[in-house]
C-alpha positions in Angstrom: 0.0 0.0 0.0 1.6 3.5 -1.0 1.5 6.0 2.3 -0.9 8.2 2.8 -1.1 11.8 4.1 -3.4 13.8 6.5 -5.6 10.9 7.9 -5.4 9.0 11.0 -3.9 5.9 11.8 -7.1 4.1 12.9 -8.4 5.2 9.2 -5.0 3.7 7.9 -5.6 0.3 9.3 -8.9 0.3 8.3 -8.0 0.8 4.5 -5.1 -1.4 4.4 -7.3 -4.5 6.0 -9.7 -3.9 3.1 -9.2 -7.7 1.1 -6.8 -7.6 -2.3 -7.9 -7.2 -5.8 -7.4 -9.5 -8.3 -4.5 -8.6 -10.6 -6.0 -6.7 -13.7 -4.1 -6.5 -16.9 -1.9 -3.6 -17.6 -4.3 -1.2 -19.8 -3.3 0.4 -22.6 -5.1 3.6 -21.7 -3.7 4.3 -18.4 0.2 3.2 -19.6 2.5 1.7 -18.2 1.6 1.2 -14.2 -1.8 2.7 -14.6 -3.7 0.2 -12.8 -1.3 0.4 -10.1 -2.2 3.9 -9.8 -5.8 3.6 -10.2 -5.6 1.1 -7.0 -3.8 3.4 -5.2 -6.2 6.8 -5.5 -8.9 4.1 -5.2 -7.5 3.5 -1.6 -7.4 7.0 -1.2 -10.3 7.7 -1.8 -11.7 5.2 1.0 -9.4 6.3 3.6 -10.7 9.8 2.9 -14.4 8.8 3.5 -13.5 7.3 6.4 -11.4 10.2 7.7 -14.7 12.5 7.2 -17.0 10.6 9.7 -14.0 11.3 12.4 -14.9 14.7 13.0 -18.3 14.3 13.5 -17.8 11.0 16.2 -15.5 13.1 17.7 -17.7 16.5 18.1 -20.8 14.0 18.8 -18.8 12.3 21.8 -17.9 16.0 22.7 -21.3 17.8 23.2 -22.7 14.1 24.8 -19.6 15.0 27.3 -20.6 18.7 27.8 -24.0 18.3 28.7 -22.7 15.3 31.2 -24.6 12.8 29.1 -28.4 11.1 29.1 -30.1 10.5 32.3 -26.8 11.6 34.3 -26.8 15.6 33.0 -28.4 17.6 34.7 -31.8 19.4 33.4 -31.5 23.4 33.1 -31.7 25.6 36.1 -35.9 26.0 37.4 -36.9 29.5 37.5 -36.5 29.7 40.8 -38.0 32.7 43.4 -37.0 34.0 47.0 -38.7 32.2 49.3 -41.6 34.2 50.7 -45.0 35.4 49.7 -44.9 38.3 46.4 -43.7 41.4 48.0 -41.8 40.4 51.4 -38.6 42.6 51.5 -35.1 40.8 52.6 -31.8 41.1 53.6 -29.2 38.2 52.2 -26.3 37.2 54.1 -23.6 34.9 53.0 -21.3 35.8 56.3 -18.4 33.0 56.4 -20.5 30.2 54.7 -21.1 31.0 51.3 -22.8 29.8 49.2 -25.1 29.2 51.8 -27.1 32.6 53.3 -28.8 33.5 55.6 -31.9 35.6 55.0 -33.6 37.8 57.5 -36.8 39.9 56.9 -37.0 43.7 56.5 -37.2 45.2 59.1 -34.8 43.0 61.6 -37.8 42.2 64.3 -40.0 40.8 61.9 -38.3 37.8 60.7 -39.6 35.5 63.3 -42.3 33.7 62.2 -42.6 35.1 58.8 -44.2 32.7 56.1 -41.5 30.6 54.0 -43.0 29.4 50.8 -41.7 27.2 47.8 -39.3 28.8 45.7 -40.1 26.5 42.5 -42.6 23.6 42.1 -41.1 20.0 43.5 -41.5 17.1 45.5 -40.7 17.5 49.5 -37.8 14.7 50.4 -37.0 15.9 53.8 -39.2 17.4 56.6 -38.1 16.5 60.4 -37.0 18.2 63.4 -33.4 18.2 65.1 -33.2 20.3 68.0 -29.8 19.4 68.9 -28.8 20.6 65.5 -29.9 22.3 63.2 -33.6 22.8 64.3 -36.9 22.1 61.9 -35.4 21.1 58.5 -37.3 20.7 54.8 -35.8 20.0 51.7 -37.2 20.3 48.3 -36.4 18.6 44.6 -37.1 20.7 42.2 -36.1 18.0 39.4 -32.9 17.5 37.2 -31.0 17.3 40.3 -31.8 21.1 41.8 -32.5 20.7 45.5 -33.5 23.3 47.6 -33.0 23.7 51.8 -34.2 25.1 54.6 -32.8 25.5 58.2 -33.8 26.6 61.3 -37.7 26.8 61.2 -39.8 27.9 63.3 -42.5 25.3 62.2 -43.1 22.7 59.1 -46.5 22.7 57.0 -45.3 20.0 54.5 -44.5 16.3 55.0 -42.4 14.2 52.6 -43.2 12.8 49.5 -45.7 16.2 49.4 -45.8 17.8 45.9 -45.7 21.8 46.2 -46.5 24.7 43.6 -44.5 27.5 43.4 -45.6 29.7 46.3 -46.9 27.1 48.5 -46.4 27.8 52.1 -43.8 25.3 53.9 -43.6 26.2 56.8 -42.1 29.9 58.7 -39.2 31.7 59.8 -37.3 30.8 63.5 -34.4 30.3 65.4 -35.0 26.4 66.5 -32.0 24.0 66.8 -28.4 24.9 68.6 -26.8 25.8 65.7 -29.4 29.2 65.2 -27.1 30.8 68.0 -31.0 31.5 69.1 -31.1 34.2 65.7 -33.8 34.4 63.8 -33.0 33.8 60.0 -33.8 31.3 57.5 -30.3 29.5 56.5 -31.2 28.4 53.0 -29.0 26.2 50.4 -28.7 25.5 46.8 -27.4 22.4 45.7 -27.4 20.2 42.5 -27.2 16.2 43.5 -23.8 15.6 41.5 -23.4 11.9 43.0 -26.9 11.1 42.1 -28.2 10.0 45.8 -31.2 11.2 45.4 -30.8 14.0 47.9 -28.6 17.1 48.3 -25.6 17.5 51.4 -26.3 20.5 53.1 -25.0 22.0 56.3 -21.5 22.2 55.8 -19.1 23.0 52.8 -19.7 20.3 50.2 -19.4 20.2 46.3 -23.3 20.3 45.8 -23.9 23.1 47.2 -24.4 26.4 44.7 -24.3 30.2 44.6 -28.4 30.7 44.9 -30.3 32.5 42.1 -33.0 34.4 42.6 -35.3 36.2 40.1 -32.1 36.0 38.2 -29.9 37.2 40.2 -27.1 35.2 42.0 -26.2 35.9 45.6 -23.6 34.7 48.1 -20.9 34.2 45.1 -18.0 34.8 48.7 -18.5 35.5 51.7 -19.1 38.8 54.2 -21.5 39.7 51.3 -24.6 41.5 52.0 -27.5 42.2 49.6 -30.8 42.9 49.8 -34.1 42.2 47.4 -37.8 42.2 47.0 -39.6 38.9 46.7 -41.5 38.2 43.4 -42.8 34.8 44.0 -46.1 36.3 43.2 -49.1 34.4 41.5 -49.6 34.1 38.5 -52.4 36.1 36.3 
Protein backbone atom coordinates (compact mmCIF):
# COMPACT_ATOMS: atom_id res chain seq x y z
CA UNK A 1 0.00 0.00 0.00
CA UNK A 2 1.60 3.53 -1.00
CA UNK A 3 1.53 6.04 2.30
CA UNK A 4 -0.88 8.20 2.81
CA UNK A 5 -1.07 11.85 4.08
CA UNK A 6 -3.39 13.83 6.48
CA UNK A 7 -5.63 10.86 7.91
CA UNK A 8 -5.41 8.99 11.00
CA UNK A 9 -3.86 5.92 11.83
CA UNK A 10 -7.07 4.07 12.88
CA UNK A 11 -8.43 5.17 9.21
CA UNK A 12 -4.95 3.73 7.86
CA UNK A 13 -5.60 0.30 9.35
CA UNK A 14 -8.93 0.25 8.32
CA UNK A 15 -7.98 0.77 4.52
CA UNK A 16 -5.06 -1.38 4.40
CA UNK A 17 -7.29 -4.47 6.00
CA UNK A 18 -9.68 -3.90 3.09
CA UNK A 19 -9.22 -7.66 1.07
CA UNK A 20 -6.78 -7.56 -2.34
CA UNK A 21 -7.87 -7.20 -5.80
CA UNK A 22 -7.41 -9.50 -8.27
CA UNK A 23 -4.51 -8.60 -10.59
CA UNK A 24 -5.97 -6.73 -13.70
CA UNK A 25 -4.15 -6.50 -16.88
CA UNK A 26 -1.86 -3.56 -17.57
CA UNK A 27 -4.27 -1.18 -19.76
CA UNK A 28 -3.30 0.43 -22.59
CA UNK A 29 -5.10 3.62 -21.73
CA UNK A 30 -3.73 4.33 -18.37
CA UNK A 31 0.15 3.20 -19.59
CA UNK A 32 2.50 1.67 -18.23
CA UNK A 33 1.61 1.19 -14.16
CA UNK A 34 -1.81 2.70 -14.60
CA UNK A 35 -3.70 0.15 -12.83
CA UNK A 36 -1.28 0.43 -10.09
CA UNK A 37 -2.19 3.88 -9.77
CA UNK A 38 -5.82 3.61 -10.21
CA UNK A 39 -5.64 1.05 -7.03
CA UNK A 40 -3.83 3.37 -5.20
CA UNK A 41 -6.25 6.84 -5.54
CA UNK A 42 -8.85 4.05 -5.21
CA UNK A 43 -7.50 3.55 -1.56
CA UNK A 44 -7.36 7.02 -1.19
CA UNK A 45 -10.32 7.73 -1.82
CA UNK A 46 -11.70 5.20 0.95
CA UNK A 47 -9.43 6.34 3.62
CA UNK A 48 -10.67 9.80 2.91
CA UNK A 49 -14.39 8.78 3.53
CA UNK A 50 -13.47 7.26 6.44
CA UNK A 51 -11.39 10.17 7.68
CA UNK A 52 -14.74 12.53 7.23
CA UNK A 53 -17.04 10.60 9.74
CA UNK A 54 -14.00 11.28 12.44
CA UNK A 55 -14.87 14.66 12.96
CA UNK A 56 -18.26 14.35 13.51
CA UNK A 57 -17.76 11.02 16.18
CA UNK A 58 -15.50 13.08 17.72
CA UNK A 59 -17.74 16.50 18.14
CA UNK A 60 -20.84 13.97 18.82
CA UNK A 61 -18.78 12.25 21.82
CA UNK A 62 -17.94 15.95 22.73
CA UNK A 63 -21.30 17.78 23.16
CA UNK A 64 -22.71 14.15 24.83
CA UNK A 65 -19.56 14.96 27.35
CA UNK A 66 -20.57 18.68 27.76
CA UNK A 67 -23.98 18.26 28.70
CA UNK A 68 -22.69 15.31 31.21
CA UNK A 69 -24.61 12.81 29.11
CA UNK A 70 -28.44 11.07 29.12
CA UNK A 71 -30.10 10.51 32.27
CA UNK A 72 -26.83 11.65 34.34
CA UNK A 73 -26.80 15.59 32.97
CA UNK A 74 -28.40 17.64 34.73
CA UNK A 75 -31.84 19.37 33.44
CA UNK A 76 -31.46 23.45 33.13
CA UNK A 77 -31.75 25.62 36.11
CA UNK A 78 -35.91 26.01 37.43
CA UNK A 79 -36.86 29.53 37.52
CA UNK A 80 -36.48 29.68 40.79
CA UNK A 81 -38.04 32.67 43.41
CA UNK A 82 -36.98 33.96 46.97
CA UNK A 83 -38.70 32.20 49.27
CA UNK A 84 -41.64 34.15 50.71
CA UNK A 85 -44.96 35.42 49.71
CA UNK A 86 -44.90 38.34 46.40
CA UNK A 87 -43.75 41.39 48.00
CA UNK A 88 -41.79 40.36 51.37
CA UNK A 89 -38.62 42.57 51.52
CA UNK A 90 -35.13 40.76 52.60
CA UNK A 91 -31.85 41.13 53.55
CA UNK A 92 -29.17 38.15 52.21
CA UNK A 93 -26.32 37.22 54.15
CA UNK A 94 -23.62 34.90 53.04
CA UNK A 95 -21.33 35.81 56.28
CA UNK A 96 -18.39 33.02 56.35
CA UNK A 97 -20.45 30.24 54.74
CA UNK A 98 -21.12 30.98 51.34
CA UNK A 99 -22.79 29.78 49.19
CA UNK A 100 -25.13 29.23 51.81
CA UNK A 101 -27.11 32.61 53.35
CA UNK A 102 -28.82 33.55 55.57
CA UNK A 103 -31.94 35.62 55.03
CA UNK A 104 -33.63 37.83 57.51
CA UNK A 105 -36.84 39.88 56.95
CA UNK A 106 -37.04 43.68 56.52
CA UNK A 107 -37.25 45.18 59.07
CA UNK A 108 -34.83 42.96 61.58
CA UNK A 109 -37.78 42.23 64.28
CA UNK A 110 -39.99 40.80 61.91
CA UNK A 111 -38.30 37.78 60.68
CA UNK A 112 -39.58 35.52 63.26
CA UNK A 113 -42.26 33.66 62.16
CA UNK A 114 -42.65 35.10 58.84
CA UNK A 115 -44.23 32.69 56.06
CA UNK A 116 -41.51 30.60 54.02
CA UNK A 117 -42.97 29.37 50.80
CA UNK A 118 -41.68 27.23 47.81
CA UNK A 119 -39.29 28.78 45.73
CA UNK A 120 -40.09 26.47 42.48
CA UNK A 121 -42.59 23.57 42.13
CA UNK A 122 -41.09 19.99 43.55
CA UNK A 123 -41.53 17.09 45.54
CA UNK A 124 -40.68 17.47 49.46
CA UNK A 125 -37.82 14.73 50.38
CA UNK A 126 -37.00 15.92 53.84
CA UNK A 127 -39.20 17.39 56.63
CA UNK A 128 -38.07 16.48 60.38
CA UNK A 129 -37.03 18.17 63.39
CA UNK A 130 -33.40 18.23 65.05
CA UNK A 131 -33.20 20.33 68.00
CA UNK A 132 -29.83 19.36 68.86
CA UNK A 133 -28.81 20.58 65.51
CA UNK A 134 -29.94 22.34 63.23
CA UNK A 135 -33.63 22.77 64.33
CA UNK A 136 -36.89 22.11 61.88
CA UNK A 137 -35.40 21.13 58.51
CA UNK A 138 -37.26 20.66 54.76
CA UNK A 139 -35.76 20.05 51.66
CA UNK A 140 -37.23 20.31 48.32
CA UNK A 141 -36.36 18.59 44.61
CA UNK A 142 -37.14 20.68 42.20
CA UNK A 143 -36.09 18.02 39.35
CA UNK A 144 -32.93 17.48 37.25
CA UNK A 145 -31.03 17.28 40.30
CA UNK A 146 -31.78 21.07 41.78
CA UNK A 147 -32.55 20.74 45.46
CA UNK A 148 -33.49 23.25 47.64
CA UNK A 149 -33.02 23.71 51.79
CA UNK A 150 -34.24 25.06 54.60
CA UNK A 151 -32.82 25.54 58.20
CA UNK A 152 -33.78 26.59 61.32
CA UNK A 153 -37.75 26.79 61.15
CA UNK A 154 -39.81 27.93 63.31
CA UNK A 155 -42.46 25.35 62.17
CA UNK A 156 -43.12 22.68 59.13
CA UNK A 157 -46.51 22.71 56.96
CA UNK A 158 -45.26 20.05 54.52
CA UNK A 159 -44.47 16.34 54.99
CA UNK A 160 -42.38 14.18 52.58
CA UNK A 161 -43.24 12.83 49.50
CA UNK A 162 -45.68 16.18 49.37
CA UNK A 163 -45.79 17.85 45.93
CA UNK A 164 -45.75 21.78 46.21
CA UNK A 165 -46.47 24.65 43.56
CA UNK A 166 -44.50 27.49 43.44
CA UNK A 167 -45.63 29.74 46.29
CA UNK A 168 -46.87 27.05 48.47
CA UNK A 169 -46.40 27.76 52.15
CA UNK A 170 -43.78 25.29 53.88
CA UNK A 171 -43.62 26.19 56.83
CA UNK A 172 -42.10 29.92 58.72
CA UNK A 173 -39.21 31.74 59.82
CA UNK A 174 -37.28 30.79 63.54
CA UNK A 175 -34.39 30.27 65.44
CA UNK A 176 -34.96 26.38 66.45
CA UNK A 177 -32.03 24.04 66.85
CA UNK A 178 -28.44 24.94 68.64
CA UNK A 179 -26.84 25.80 65.66
CA UNK A 180 -29.42 29.19 65.22
CA UNK A 181 -27.13 30.83 67.99
CA UNK A 182 -30.97 31.54 69.13
CA UNK A 183 -31.12 34.21 65.72
CA UNK A 184 -33.81 34.44 63.79
CA UNK A 185 -33.02 33.82 59.98
CA UNK A 186 -33.85 31.26 57.47
CA UNK A 187 -30.34 29.54 56.50
CA UNK A 188 -31.22 28.37 52.96
CA UNK A 189 -29.04 26.23 50.42
CA UNK A 190 -28.70 25.46 46.82
CA UNK A 191 -27.44 22.36 45.67
CA UNK A 192 -27.40 20.16 42.52
CA UNK A 193 -27.23 16.24 43.47
CA UNK A 194 -23.76 15.55 41.45
CA UNK A 195 -23.37 11.87 43.01
CA UNK A 196 -26.95 11.10 42.12
CA UNK A 197 -28.21 10.02 45.83
CA UNK A 198 -31.24 11.23 45.44
CA UNK A 199 -30.78 13.99 47.92
CA UNK A 200 -28.56 17.10 48.31
CA UNK A 201 -25.62 17.50 51.43
CA UNK A 202 -26.28 20.55 53.14
CA UNK A 203 -24.98 22.04 56.28
CA UNK A 204 -21.53 22.16 55.83
CA UNK A 205 -19.06 22.98 52.77
CA UNK A 206 -19.69 20.32 50.17
CA UNK A 207 -19.42 20.19 46.26
CA UNK A 208 -23.33 20.33 45.77
CA UNK A 209 -23.88 23.06 47.21
CA UNK A 210 -24.42 26.42 44.72
CA UNK A 211 -24.34 30.20 44.59
CA UNK A 212 -28.40 30.71 44.92
CA UNK A 213 -30.27 32.46 42.14
CA UNK A 214 -32.97 34.40 42.60
CA UNK A 215 -35.28 36.25 40.06
CA UNK A 216 -32.08 35.98 38.24
CA UNK A 217 -29.91 37.15 40.19
CA UNK A 218 -27.09 35.18 41.98
CA UNK A 219 -26.19 35.93 45.61
CA UNK A 220 -23.62 34.66 48.07
CA UNK A 221 -20.90 34.15 45.13
CA UNK A 222 -18.05 34.82 48.69
CA UNK A 223 -18.48 35.49 51.74
CA UNK A 224 -19.11 38.81 54.16
CA UNK A 225 -21.47 39.74 51.28
CA UNK A 226 -24.56 41.47 52.05
CA UNK A 227 -27.50 42.21 49.61
CA UNK A 228 -30.76 42.93 49.81
CA UNK A 229 -34.09 42.16 47.38
CA UNK A 230 -37.81 42.20 47.02
CA UNK A 231 -39.56 38.91 46.67
CA UNK A 232 -41.50 38.20 43.41
CA UNK A 233 -42.85 34.84 44.01
CA UNK A 234 -46.09 36.27 43.20
CA UNK A 235 -49.11 34.36 41.54
CA UNK A 236 -49.64 34.07 38.50
CA UNK A 237 -52.43 36.15 36.30
Amino acid sequence: MQPTENVSEGAAELAAAAPPQAAEPRSRRFGRGGTRRSRRWLRLAIVGLIASFIPALVGAGAAQAATGGGVAGKASRPAFQLPFACGTQVRLESFGHAPAVDIFRVPTKATENTVVVAPAAGTVTQSYSNPRGAGNIIQINHGGRWFTTYIHLRSRAVRVGQHVAAGTVIGRVGHTGVTSNGVSHLHFEMAIDRNGDGRADWGVPNKERVTPVFNGVTYATRNSQTARAVSHNCPRR
